[in-house]
C-alpha positions in Angstrom: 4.4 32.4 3.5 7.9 32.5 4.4 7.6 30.7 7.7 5.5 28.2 6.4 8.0 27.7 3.6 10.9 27.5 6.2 9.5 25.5 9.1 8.2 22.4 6.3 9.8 20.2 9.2 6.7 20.9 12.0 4.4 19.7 9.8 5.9 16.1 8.8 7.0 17.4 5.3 10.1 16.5 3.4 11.4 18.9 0.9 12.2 16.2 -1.3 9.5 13.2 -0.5 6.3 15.6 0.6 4.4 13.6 3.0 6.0 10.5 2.4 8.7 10.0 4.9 11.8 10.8 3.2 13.6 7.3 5.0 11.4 4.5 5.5 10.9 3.9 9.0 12.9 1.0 10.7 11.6 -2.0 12.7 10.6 -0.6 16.1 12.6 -1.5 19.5 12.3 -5.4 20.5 9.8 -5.2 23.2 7.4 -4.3 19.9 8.4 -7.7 18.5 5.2 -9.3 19.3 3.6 -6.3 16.7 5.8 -6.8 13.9 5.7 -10.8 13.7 2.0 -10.8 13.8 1.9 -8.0 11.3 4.8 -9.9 9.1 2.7 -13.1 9.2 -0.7 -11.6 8.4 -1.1 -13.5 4.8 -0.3 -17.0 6.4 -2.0 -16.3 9.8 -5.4 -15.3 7.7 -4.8 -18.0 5.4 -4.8 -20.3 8.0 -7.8 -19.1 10.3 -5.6 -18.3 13.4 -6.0 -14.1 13.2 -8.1 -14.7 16.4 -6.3 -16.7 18.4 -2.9 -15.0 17.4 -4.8 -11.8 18.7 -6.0 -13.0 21.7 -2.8 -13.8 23.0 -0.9 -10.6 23.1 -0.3 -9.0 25.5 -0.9 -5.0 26.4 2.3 -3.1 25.2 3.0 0.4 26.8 3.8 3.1 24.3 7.3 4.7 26.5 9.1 2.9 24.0 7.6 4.9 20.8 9.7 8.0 21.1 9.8 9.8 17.6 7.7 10.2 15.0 8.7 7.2 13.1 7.7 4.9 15.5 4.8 6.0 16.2 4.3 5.9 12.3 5.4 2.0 11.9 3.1 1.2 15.1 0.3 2.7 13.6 0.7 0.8 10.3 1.3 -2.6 12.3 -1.9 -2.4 14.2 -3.9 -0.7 11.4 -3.4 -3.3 9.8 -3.4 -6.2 12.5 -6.9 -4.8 13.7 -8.3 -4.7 10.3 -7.0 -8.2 9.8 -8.6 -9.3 13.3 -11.8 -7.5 12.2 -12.3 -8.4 8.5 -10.6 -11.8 8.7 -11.2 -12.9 11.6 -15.3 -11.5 11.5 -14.9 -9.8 15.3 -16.3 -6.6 16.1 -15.2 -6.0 19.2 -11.1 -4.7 19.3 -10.0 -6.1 22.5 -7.2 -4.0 25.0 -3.9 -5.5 23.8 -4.7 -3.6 20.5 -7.1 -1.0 21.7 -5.1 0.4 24.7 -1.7 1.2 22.2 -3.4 1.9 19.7 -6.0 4.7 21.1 -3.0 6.3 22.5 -0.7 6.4 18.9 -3.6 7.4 17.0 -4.4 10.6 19.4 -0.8 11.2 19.2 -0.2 11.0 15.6 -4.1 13.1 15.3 -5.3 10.6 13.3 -8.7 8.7 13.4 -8.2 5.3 15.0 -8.9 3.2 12.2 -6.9 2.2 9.2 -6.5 5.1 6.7 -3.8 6.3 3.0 -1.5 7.6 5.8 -1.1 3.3 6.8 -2.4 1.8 3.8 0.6 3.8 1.4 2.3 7.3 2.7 4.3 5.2 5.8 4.0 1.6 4.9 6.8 1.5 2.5 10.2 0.4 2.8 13.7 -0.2 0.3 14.1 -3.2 -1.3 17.3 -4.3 -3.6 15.1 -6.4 -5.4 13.4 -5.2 -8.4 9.7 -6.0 -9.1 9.4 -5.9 -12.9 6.4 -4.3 -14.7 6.5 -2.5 -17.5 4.3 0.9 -18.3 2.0 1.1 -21.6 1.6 4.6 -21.7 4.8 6.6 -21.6 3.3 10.0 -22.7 5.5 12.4 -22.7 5.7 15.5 -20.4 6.1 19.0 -21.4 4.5 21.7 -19.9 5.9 23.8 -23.1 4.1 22.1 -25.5 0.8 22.5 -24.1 1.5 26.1 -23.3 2.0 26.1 -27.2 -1.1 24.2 -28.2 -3.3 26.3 -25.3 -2.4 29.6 -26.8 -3.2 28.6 -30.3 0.6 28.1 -31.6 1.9 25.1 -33.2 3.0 22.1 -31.5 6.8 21.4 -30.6 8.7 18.3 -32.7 8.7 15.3 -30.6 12.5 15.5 -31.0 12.7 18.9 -28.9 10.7 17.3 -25.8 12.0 15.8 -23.0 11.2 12.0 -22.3 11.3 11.3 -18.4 12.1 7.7 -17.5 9.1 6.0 -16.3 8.6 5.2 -13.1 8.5 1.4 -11.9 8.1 0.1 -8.7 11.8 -1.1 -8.4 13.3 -0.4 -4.7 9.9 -0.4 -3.1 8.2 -2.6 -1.4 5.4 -2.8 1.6 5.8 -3.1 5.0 2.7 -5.1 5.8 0.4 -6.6 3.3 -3.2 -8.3 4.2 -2.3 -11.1 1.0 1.5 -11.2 0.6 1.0 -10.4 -3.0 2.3 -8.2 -5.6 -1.3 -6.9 -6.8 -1.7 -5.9 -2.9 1.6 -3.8 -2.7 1.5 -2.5 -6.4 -2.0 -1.0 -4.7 -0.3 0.9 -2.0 3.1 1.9 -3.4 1.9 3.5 -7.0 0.3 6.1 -4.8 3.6 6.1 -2.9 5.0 7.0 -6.0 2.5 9.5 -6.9 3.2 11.4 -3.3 7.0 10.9 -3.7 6.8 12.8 -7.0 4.5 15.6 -5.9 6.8 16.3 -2.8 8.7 18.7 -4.1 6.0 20.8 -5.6 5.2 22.2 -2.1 8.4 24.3 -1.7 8.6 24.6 -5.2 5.0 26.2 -4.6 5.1 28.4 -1.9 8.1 29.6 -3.1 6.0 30.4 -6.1 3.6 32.4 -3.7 6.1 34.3 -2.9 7.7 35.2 -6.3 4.1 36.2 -6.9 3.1 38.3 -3.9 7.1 40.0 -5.2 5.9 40.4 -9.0 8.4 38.3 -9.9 6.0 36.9 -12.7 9.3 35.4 -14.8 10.3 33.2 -11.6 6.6 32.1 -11.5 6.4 30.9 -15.2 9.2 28.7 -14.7 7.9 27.2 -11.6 4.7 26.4 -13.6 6.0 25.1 -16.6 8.3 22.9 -13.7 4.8 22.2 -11.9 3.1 21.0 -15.0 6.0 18.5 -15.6 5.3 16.8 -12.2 2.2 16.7 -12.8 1.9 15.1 -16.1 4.9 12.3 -14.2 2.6 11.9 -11.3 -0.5 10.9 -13.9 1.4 9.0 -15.9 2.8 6.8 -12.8 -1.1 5.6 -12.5 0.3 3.6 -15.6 1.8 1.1 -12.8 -1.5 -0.2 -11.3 -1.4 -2.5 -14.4 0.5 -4.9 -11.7 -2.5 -5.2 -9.6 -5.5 -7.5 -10.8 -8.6 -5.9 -10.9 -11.0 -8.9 -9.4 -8.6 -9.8 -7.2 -8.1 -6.4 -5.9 -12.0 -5.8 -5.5 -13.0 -9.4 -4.4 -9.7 -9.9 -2.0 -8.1 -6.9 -0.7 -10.5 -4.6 -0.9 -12.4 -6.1 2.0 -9.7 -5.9 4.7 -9.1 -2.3 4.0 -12.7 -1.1 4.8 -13.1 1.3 7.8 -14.5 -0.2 11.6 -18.1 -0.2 12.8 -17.4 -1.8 16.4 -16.1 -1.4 19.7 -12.5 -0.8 21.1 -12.2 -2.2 24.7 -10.0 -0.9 26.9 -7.8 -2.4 29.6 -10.2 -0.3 32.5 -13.3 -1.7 30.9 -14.3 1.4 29.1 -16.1 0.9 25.8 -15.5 3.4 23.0 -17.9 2.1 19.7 -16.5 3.8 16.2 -17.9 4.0 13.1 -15.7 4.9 10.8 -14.4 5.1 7.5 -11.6 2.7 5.5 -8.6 4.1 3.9 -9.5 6.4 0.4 -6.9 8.1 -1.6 -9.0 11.2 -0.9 -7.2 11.2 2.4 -4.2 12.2 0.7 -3.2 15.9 1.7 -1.2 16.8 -1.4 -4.6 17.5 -3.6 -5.8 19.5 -1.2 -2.7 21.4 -1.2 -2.2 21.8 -5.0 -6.3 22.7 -4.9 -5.9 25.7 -2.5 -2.5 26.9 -4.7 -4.6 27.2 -7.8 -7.4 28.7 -6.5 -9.7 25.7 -6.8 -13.0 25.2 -4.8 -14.9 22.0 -3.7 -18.5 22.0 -1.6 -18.4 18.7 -1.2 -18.9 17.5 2.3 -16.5 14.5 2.3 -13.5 16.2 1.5 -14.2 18.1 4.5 -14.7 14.7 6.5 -11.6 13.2 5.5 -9.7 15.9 6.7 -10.0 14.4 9.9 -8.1 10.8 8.8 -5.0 12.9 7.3 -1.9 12.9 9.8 -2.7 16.2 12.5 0.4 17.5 11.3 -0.2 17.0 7.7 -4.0 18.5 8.5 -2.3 21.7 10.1 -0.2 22.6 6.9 -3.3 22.8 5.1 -5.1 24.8 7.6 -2.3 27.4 7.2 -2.1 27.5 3.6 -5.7 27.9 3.1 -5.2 31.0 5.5 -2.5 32.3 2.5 -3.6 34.1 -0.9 -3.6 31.2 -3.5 -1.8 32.0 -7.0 -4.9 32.9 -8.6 -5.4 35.8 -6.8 -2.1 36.9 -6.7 -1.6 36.7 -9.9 -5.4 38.6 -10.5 -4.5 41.4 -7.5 -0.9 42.2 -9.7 0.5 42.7 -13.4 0.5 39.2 -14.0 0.2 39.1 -17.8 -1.4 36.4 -20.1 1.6 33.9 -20.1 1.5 33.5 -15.9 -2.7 33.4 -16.7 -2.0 30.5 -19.3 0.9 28.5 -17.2 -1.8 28.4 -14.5 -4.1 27.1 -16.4 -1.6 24.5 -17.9 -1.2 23.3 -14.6 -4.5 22.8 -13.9 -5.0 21.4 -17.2 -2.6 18.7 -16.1 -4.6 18.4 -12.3 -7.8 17.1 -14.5 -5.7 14.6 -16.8 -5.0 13.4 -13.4 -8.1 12.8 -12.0 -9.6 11.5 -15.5 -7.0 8.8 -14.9 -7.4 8.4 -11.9 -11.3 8.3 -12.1 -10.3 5.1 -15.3 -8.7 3.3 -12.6 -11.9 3.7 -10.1 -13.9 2.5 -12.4 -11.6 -0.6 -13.2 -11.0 -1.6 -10.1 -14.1 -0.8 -8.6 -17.4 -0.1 -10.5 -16.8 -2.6 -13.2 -15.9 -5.6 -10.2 -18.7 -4.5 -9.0 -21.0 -5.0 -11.3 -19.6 -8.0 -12.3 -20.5 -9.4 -8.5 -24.1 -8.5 -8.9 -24.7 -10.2 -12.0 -22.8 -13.6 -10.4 -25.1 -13.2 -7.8 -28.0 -12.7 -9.6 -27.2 -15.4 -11.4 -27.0 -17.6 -8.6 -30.4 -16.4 -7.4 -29.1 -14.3 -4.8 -31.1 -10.9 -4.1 -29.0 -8.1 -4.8 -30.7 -5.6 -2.6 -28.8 -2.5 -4.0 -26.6 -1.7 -7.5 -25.0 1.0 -5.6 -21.3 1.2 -5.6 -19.6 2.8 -2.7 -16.0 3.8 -2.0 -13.9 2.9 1.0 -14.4 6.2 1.8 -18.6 5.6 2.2 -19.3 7.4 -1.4 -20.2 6.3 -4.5 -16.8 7.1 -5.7 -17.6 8.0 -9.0 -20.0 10.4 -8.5 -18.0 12.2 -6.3 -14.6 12.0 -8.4 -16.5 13.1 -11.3 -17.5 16.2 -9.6 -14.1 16.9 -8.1 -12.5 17.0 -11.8 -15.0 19.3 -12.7 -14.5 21.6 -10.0 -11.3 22.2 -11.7 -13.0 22.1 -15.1 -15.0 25.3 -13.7 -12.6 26.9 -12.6 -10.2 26.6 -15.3 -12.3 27.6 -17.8 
């Protein structure tokens, strides 16, 4: 536990931002200029029909300039997202070698899938801003860990006037890097899981120092990291609060498109053909669920989750694989004296893992399942055959089938 706890740095992890870059990354050196104007100029170059020819005249970068991790983090969300463009836009299926020779190489070295993913779409396309983008939140429930505790064991609720109110969270200082659209609806998209991430960072020390409090019997230490957990929690559901900035129809209908996966061909500069199919970037690519999953003992069968591994960041993937070789709370806490209020903390926190998912699985079906249906019935309307009424997920599911049943994993288990 200890060396996993004090070597965070080898697996990409910041102690205060998770696995969000703690710094945004910074423009990459000027023989990458080429990248970052194209990338820049996406919304106008698609708006004006020239993604092709804009493609078609760059030239094959080498990679010796990329030499940290945050450049190979910016050039992978500058072609992700140039490539999508090219693909989506530009209705090409074949990726030709200015792209696919670079970006082949900065996938494999990054361990990522080549294809646009949550680690490009949100975790390192973000940057500071000192302009503010206004938006308000309508729910500001407030978090306390305490008074749920209270309620959960059958005790009376705390006053409002003893709870604490956190600030809401707005999107102010943040913007995108790259954008498909050049709108507000599009970056509110990929920063409010920013958000989410940023908030949750700290709950992995905070965590596995909690492993370690509970492998010591230190069962006081591990209530108070709970009732801290819980907190976050609660912040990180009610932050889903600022999606209200992005319109669902013109999320579904406009963006939505360009950030589906590949099912084409990347050429190389020696002629070798390498044909993909593979998924678009999905929020269940995010490593930190899987991370608070395995902490509370929580188990998932499903298939997907398993395939997605593969489209997290190798680093990010390899912190997983060595927590889910550590005990998780649950049985710590059943293997010593744990007592009832370390059994009922847990399953506040967990309580507070499946407010997050309900909310999350509202804002699936906003943005997705109700556009959807919406689509089918303007085409049936124009006499179009609608050959299927199934909805799928960027990720290839139907994504609320399968959110559904991750929630009620926890449900189960927290029973």
């Amino acid at each position: 536990m200890e060396e996993v706890l004090n070597d965070l740095e080898q697996y990409a992890v910041s102690w205060r931002s998770g696995f969000v870059p703690s710094s945004p990354s910074e423009p990459l050196p000027t023989i990458y200029k080429p990248w970052e104007d194209l990338a820049t100029a996406l919304p106008s170059t698609l708006k004006d029909g020239e993604i092709v020819a804009k493609v078609n005249s760059l030239s094959t970068l080498k990679q010796d300039a990329l030499t940290n991790d945050s450049h190979l983090q910016r050039a992978y969300v500058l072609l992700s997202f140039i490539i999508n463009a090219y693909i989506h836009g530009g209705h090409q299926n074949t990726i030709p070698p200015a792209l696919s020779d670079p970006y082949l190489v900065i996938c494999e070295r990054l361990g990522l899938e080549p294809v646009i993913s949550f680690a490009s779409l949100c975790l390192f396309n973000y940057r500071q801003s000192e302009h503010q983008v206004n938006g308000q939140r309508k729910d500001q429930t407030i978090c306390n860990g305490a008074k749920l505790k209270i309620v959960m064991s059958g005790g009376e609720a705390l006053p409002t006037s003893s709870i604490t109110n956190h600030e809401p969270n707005v999107l102010s200082g943040l913007r995108s890097i790259v954008t498909f659209t050049g709108t507000i609806d599009e970056e509110t998209f990929y920063l409010v899981p920013v958000l989410v991430e940023r908030l949750g960072g700290p709950l992995i020390p905070l965590l596995l120092r909690t492993l370690i409090a509970a492998r010591n019997g230190q069962w006081s230490t591990v209530v108070s990291s709970l009732d801290t957990c819980a907190d976050t929690l609660c912040q990180m559901a009610n932050a889903l609060g600022e999606m209200s900035l992005c319109n669902p129809d013109f999320f579904y209908n406009t963006i939505r498109p360009f950030i589906g996966g590949i099912d084409g061909t990347f050429v190389r500069g020696t002629g070798e053909e390498i044909s993909v199919k593979l998924a678009g970037g999905s929020a269940v690519q995010s490593s930190l669920f899987p991370f608070l999953d395995h902490i509370f003992g929580i188990k998932h069968e499903s298939p997907l989750l398993k395939e997605m591994r593969a489209y997290m960041p190798g680093k990010h993937r390899r912190l997983l694989e060595d927590v889910e070789n550590l005990p998780s709370l649950v049985d710590l806490a059943e293997r010593g004296e744990a007592g009832n209020e370390v059994r009922l903390t847990i399953g506040v926190c967990k309580k507070e893992l499946i407010e997050w998912r309900t909310r999350h699985l509202a804002l699936v079906a906003r943005y997705v399942v109700v556009p959807a249906a919406k689509e089918r019935e303007r085409q049936r309307r124009n006499g179009n055959v609608v050959v299927s009424a199934e909805v799928s997920g960027t990720a290839g599911s139907n994504p609320l089938v399968f959110l559904r049943k991750v929630r009620d994993d926890v449900k189960v288990v927290s029973a």
